[in-house]
C-alpha positions as CSV (number, residue, x, y, z in Angstrom):
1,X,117.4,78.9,125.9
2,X,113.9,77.6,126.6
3,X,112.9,74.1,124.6
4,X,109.3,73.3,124.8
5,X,108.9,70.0,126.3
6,X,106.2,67.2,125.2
7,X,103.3,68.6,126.8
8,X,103.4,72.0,125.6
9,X,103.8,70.6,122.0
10,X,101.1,68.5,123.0
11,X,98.9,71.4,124.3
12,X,99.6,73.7,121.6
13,X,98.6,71.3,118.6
14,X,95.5,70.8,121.1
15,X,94.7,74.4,121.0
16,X,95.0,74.5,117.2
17,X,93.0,71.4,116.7
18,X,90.1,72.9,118.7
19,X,90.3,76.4,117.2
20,X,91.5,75.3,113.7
21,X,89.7,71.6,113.8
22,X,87.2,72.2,110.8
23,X,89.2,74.0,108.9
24,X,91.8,71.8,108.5
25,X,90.6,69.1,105.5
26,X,89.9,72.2,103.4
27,X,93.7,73.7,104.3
28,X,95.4,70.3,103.5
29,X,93.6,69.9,100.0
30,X,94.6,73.8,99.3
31,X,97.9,72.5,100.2
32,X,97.9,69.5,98.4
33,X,96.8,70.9,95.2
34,X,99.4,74.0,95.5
35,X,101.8,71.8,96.0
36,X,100.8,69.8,92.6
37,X,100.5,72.9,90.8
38,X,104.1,73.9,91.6
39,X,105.6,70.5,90.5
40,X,103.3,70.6,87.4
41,X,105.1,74.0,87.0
42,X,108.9,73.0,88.1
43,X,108.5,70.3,85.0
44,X,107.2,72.4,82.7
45,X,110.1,75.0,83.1
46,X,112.3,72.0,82.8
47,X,110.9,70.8,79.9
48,X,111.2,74.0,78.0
49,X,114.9,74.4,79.2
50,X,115.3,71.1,77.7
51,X,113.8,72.4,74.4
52,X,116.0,75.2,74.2
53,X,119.1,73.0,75.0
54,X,118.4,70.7,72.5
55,X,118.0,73.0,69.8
56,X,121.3,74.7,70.9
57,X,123.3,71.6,69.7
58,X,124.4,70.7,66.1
């Protein structure tokens, strides 16, 4: 099977960099802050699963 070497990963990230170059601060904080949001939501869904546990026991 074909594995791309070092200087096609190298040309490949060039590419994107010059096609995708000022784009990418705004598409890392998008990222960042989705990535936030989910947690924020992961804990919250814990926290109510906690809730409902804890009023479950006597």
């Amino acid at each position: 099977m074909f594995a791309p070497g070092i200087f096609q990963v190298l040309a490949v990230l060039l590419v994107v960099l010059l096609i995708f170059g000022n784009r990418l601060p705004s598409v890392a904080r998008s990222l960042g802050q989705s990535i936030i949001e989910f947690k924020k939501g992961v804990k919250e869904i814990e926290s109510k699963k906690d809730e409902t546990h804890a009023g479950d026991t006597p």
